[in-house]
Every structure is written in structure tokens, then in C-alpha cells.
C-alpha positions as CSV (number, residue, x, y, z in Angstrom):
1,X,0.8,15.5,8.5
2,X,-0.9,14.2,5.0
3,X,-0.2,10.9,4.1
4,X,-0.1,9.8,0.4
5,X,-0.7,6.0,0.2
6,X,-0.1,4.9,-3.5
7,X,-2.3,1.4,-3.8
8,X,-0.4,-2.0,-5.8
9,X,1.7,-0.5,-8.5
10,X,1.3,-3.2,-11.1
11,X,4.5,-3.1,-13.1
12,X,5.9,-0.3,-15.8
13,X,2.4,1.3,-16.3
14,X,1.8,2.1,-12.7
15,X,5.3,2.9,-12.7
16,X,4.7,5.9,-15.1
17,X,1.8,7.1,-13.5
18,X,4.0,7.9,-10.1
19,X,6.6,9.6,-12.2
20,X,4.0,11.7,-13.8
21,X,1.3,12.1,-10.9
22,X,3.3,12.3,-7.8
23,X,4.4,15.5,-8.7
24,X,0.8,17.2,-8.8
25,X,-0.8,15.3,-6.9
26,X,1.9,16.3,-3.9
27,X,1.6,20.4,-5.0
28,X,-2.1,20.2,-4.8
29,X,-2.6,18.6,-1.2
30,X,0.2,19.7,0.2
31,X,1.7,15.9,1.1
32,X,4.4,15.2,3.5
33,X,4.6,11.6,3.1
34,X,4.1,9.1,0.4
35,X,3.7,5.4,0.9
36,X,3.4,3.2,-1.7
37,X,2.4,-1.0,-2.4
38,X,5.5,-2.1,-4.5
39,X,4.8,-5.6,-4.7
40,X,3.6,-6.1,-8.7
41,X,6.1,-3.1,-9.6
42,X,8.5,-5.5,-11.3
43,X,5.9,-6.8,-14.7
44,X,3.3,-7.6,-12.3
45,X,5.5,-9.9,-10.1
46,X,7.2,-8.7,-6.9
47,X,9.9,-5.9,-7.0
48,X,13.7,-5.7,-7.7
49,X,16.2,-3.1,-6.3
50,X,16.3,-1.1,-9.5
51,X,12.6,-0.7,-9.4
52,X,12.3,0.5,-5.9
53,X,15.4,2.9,-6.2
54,X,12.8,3.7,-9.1
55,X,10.2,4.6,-7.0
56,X,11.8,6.4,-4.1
57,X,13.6,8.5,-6.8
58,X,10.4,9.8,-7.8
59,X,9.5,10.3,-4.2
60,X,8.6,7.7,-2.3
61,X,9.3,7.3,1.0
62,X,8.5,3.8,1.8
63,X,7.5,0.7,0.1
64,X,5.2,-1.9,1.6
65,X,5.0,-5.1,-0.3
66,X,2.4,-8.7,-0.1
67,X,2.1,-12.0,-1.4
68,X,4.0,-11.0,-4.6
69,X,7.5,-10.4,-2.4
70,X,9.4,-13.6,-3.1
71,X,8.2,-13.5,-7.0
72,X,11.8,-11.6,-7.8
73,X,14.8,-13.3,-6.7
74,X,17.3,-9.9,-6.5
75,X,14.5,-8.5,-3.7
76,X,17.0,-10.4,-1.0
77,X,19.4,-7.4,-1.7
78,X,16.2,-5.1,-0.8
79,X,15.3,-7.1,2.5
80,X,19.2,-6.8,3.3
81,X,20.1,-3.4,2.7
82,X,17.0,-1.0,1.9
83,X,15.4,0.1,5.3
84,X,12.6,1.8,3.8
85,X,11.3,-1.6,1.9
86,X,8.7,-3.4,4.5
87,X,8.5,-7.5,4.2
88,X,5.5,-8.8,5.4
89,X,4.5,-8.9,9.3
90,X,7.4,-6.0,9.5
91,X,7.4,-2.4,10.8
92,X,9.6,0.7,10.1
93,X,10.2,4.1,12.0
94,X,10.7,6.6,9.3
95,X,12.4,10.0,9.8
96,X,10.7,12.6,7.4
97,X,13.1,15.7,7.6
98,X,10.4,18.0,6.7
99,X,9.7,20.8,9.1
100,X,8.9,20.0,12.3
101,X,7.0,17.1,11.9
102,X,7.4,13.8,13.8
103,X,8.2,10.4,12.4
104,X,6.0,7.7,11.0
105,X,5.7,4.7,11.6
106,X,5.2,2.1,8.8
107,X,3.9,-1.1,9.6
108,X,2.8,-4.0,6.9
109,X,1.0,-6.8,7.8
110,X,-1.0,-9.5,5.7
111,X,-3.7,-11.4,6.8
112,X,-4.8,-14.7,6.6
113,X,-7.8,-15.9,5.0
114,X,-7.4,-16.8,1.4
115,X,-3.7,-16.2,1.7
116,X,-1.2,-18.1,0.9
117,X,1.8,-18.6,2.2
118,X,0.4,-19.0,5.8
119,X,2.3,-16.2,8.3
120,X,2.3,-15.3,12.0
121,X,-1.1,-13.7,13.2
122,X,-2.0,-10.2,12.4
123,X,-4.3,-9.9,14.7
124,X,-2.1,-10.8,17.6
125,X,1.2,-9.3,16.2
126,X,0.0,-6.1,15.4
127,X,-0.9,-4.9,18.9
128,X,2.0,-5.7,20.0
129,X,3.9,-3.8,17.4
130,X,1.4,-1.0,17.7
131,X,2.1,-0.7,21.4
132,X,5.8,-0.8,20.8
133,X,5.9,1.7,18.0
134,X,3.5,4.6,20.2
135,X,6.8,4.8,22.5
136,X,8.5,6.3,19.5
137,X,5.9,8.3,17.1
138,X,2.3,8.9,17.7
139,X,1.8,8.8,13.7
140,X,1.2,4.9,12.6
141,X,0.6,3.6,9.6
142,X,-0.4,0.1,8.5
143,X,-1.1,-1.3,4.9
144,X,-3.0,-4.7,6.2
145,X,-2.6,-6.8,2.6
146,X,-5.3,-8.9,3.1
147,X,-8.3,-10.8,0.7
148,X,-11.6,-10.7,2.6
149,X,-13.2,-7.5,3.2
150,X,-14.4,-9.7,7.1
151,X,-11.0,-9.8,8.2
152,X,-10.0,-6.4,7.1
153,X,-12.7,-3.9,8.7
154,X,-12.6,-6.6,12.1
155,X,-8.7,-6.0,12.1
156,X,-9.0,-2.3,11.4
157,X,-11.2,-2.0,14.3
158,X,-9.3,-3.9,16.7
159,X,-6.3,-1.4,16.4
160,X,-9.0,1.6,16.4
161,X,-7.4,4.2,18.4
162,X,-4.1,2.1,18.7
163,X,-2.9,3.6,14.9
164,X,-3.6,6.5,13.2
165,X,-4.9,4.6,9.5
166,X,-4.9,1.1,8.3
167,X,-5.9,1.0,4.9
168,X,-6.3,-2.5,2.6
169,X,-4.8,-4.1,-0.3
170,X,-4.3,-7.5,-2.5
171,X,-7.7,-7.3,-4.2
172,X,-6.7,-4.1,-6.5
173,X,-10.5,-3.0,-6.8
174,X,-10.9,0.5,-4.5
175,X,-13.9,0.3,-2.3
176,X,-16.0,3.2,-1.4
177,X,-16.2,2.8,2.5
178,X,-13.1,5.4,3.7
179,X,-14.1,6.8,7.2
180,X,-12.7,7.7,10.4
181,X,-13.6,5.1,13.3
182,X,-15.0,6.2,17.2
183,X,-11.0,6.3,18.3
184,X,-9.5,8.3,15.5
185,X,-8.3,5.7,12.9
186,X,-8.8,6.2,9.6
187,X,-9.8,3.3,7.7
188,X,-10.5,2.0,3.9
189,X,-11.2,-1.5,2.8
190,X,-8.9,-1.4,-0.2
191,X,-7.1,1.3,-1.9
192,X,-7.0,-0.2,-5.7
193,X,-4.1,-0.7,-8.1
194,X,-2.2,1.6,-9.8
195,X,-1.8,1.1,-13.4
196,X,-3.8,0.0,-16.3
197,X,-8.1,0.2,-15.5
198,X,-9.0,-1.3,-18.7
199,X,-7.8,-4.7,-17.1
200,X,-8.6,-7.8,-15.2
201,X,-6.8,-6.2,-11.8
202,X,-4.4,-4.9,-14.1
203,X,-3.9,-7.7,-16.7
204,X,-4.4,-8.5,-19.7
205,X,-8.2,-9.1,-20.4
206,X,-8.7,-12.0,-22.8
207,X,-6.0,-14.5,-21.5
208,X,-8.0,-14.1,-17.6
209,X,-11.6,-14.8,-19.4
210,X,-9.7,-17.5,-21.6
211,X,-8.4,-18.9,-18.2
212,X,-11.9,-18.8,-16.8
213,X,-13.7,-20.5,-19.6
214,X,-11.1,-23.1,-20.4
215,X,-9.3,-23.7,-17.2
216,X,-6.0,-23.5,-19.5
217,X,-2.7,-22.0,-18.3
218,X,-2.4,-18.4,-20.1
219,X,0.5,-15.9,-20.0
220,X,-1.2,-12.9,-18.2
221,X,0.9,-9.7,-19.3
222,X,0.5,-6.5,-18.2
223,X,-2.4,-4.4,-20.0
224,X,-1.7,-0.4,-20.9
225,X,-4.6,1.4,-21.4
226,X,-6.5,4.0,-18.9
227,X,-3.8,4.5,-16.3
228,X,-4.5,5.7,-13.4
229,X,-2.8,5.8,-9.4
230,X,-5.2,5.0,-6.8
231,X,-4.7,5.5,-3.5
232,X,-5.8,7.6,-0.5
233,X,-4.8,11.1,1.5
234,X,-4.9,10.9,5.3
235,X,-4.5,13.7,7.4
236,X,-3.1,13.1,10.6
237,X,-2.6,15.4,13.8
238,X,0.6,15.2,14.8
239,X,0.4,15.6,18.3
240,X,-2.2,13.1,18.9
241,X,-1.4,10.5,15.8
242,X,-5.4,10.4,15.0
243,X,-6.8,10.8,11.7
244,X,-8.8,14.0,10.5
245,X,-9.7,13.2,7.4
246,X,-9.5,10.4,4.5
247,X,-10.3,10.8,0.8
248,X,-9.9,8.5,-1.8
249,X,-7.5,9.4,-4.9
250,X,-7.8,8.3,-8.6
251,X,-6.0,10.3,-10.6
252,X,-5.6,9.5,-14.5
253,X,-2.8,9.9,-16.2
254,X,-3.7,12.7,-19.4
């Protein structure tokens, strides 16, 4: 199975570069799954219904979200009714009807440190849930949302072997340290956003550097130039749920 996880969509931009990329990027490695972070989709903040039926009309097939969640009031309806949309600390068993593979399981979790609001321990919640979700799919997924690199690559290697990736985001800036731990999971620090590179993490640049040097409130809007989806392509046996390869994506928009 290859696994297509989109990094933090960050609002109509990063929007437009699934609807345009998705489609080649799925021809030329021959993906079976896409995952995408949904949680800036809506102008930056959180996610509404009509974005996410946006999304999983261009084809994705699950959407985890982060600290952004709550930023849209309508996502209720989402946490209600959409079983393919992850809230924090939350897993999913998906059914892909493709072939003959097996389902995935999707599990989002956010960390702690530097993360606000406070929520139930990762680090103790997610063996659990691992343990409960290798009863029903060998094939697990987990997007740990997360700020320091520390807690990310110790969490990662507490469920080595217990999950067949876990791959970061929050801080939108892709790191260069994908590899496969000892056990067979597949591991990268932080995917990066998808949308606008010529950007402070997406936004706007001179309002951020006017908040920096003046500690004044600013409006940060969305920026638009040099789009690109980032991500990463896991390839997972499906028999055995461990990873085979990881490669980072960034793909620009022409």
C-alpha cells in the first residue's frame, strides 16, 4: 500500500494545489491512500464541512486536524456526522475499496509541549490505541501534531514497530530526517504546509515581521505566491503493516 500524507493545508491556496496536484501526483506513484492535515483549510483557521466535502471530493480519504479544530464553529457538524474527519487524541478504521488491500487505520494525536489547549497524554494513549487498532488492520497511521522536534522523534520511537508511520506536523516547515526505524516504522519530523512558500508558515510576510518588531496586533491573511503541497509517500507491506520506504514530496503548482 502507498500512502499519500498531504501536510497543513493552509486555506484556498493549499486548497488549489490538491485539486491540481493530487491528480499527478497519484498517476505517478501509484497511491492507494491519501491523508491529508485539514486544520488551516478554512483561510488559515480550522475547517468547515464545505471545505472538507472539498477535499475528499478531490480525493481525500481522510482528514486529520490540530490546534486549529475549534477555530470554525460549523466543524461540530463534521465531528457529528463525517467519520473520515479525525479530532484530536482520536483514531479511525478506514475501508479503502481498492483491490485487495486491507484497511488503514488513522490515528491523530497532539502532543504536549508548547501546546495549548492541554489534552490527554500521547504517549500513554497511543499504545493503547495502537494495540487495539492491530486487532483490526496491520496498516497504522498516525499524524502526531506536535511543536518540539524532542517530543516528536521520542514519541515516534516509542510506537516503533507498534505502527507502520508516524509522521509530524503544527510547525509547517518540512524537515529533512524521513527514515525507517529498527522495527519498521516509518518516521518524519514534520511534513510542511501546503500552500503559499513565499510566506511566514503560509502568511502574509510583513504583518508577522510587523508583529515581531512592534509587538502590535496585525491581521495575518493568507499569502499566494509559490504554491506548493508537501507531504510524504509511505510504502507499506500489507501483510506485515511495516514501512518500506518514505520519501518526502514537494510538488509546485506550474
Amino acid at each position: 500500500m502507498k500512502i499519500l500524507f498531504i501536510g497543513d493545508i493552509v486555506g484556498s491556496p493549499g486548497r488549489r494545489a490538491v485539486k491540481e496536484l493530487l491528480p499527478k501526483l497519484r498517476q505517478m506513484h501509484s497511491l492507494d491512500v491519501i491523508v491529508a492535515n485539514g486544520e488551516n483549510s478554512a483561510g488559515g483557521n480550522g475547517i468547515t464541512p464545505d471545505i472538507a466535502e472539498e477535499l475528499f471530493g478531490y480525493g481525500v480519504d481522510a482528514i486529520t486536524t490540530g490546534d486549529h479544530l475549534w477555530d470554525q464553529k460549523e466543524v461540530m457538524e463534521l465531528l457529528q456526522n463525517e467519520p473520515r474527519f479525525l479530532r484530536l487524541q482520536e483514531s479511525a478504521a478506514l475501508h479503502v475499496h481498492h483491490g485487495d488491500l486491507p484497511p488503514i487505520a488513522v490515528m491523530n494525536v497532539q502532543g504536549r509541549t508548547f501546546m495549548q489547549p492541554p489534552l490527554d497524554n500521547p504517549f500513554t494513549l497511543a499504545l493503547d490505541e495502537a494495540k487495539w487498532l492491530r486487532q483490526h488492520t496491520p496498516i497504522i497511521f498516525v499524524d502526531f501534531h506536535a511543536e518540539a522536534t524532542s517530543e516528536k522523534i521520542a514519541f515516534a520511537r516509542m510506537l516503533d514497530g507498534q505502527v507502520s508511520a508516524v509522521v509530524g506536523t503544527h510547525t509547517h516547515v518540512q524537515t529533512a530526517d524521513e527514515q525507517i526505524f529498527p522495527g519498521g516504522t516509518a518516521y518524519l519530523t514534520d511534513a510542511g504546509f501546503t500552500g503559499p512558500q513565499e510566506s511566514v508558515l503560509g502568511r502574509e510576510i510583513v504583518p508577522v515581521v510587523t508583529r515581531f518588531r512592534t509587538a502590535m496586533p496585525q491581521r495575518f491573511e493568507v499569502a499566494r505566491n509559490d504554491v506548493k503541497l508537501l507531504g510524504a509517500i509511505i510504502e507499506i507491506d500489507n501483510a506485515t503493516g511495516k514501512a518500506l520506504s518514505i520519501q518526502r514530496v514537494s510538488e509546485a503548482i506550474p
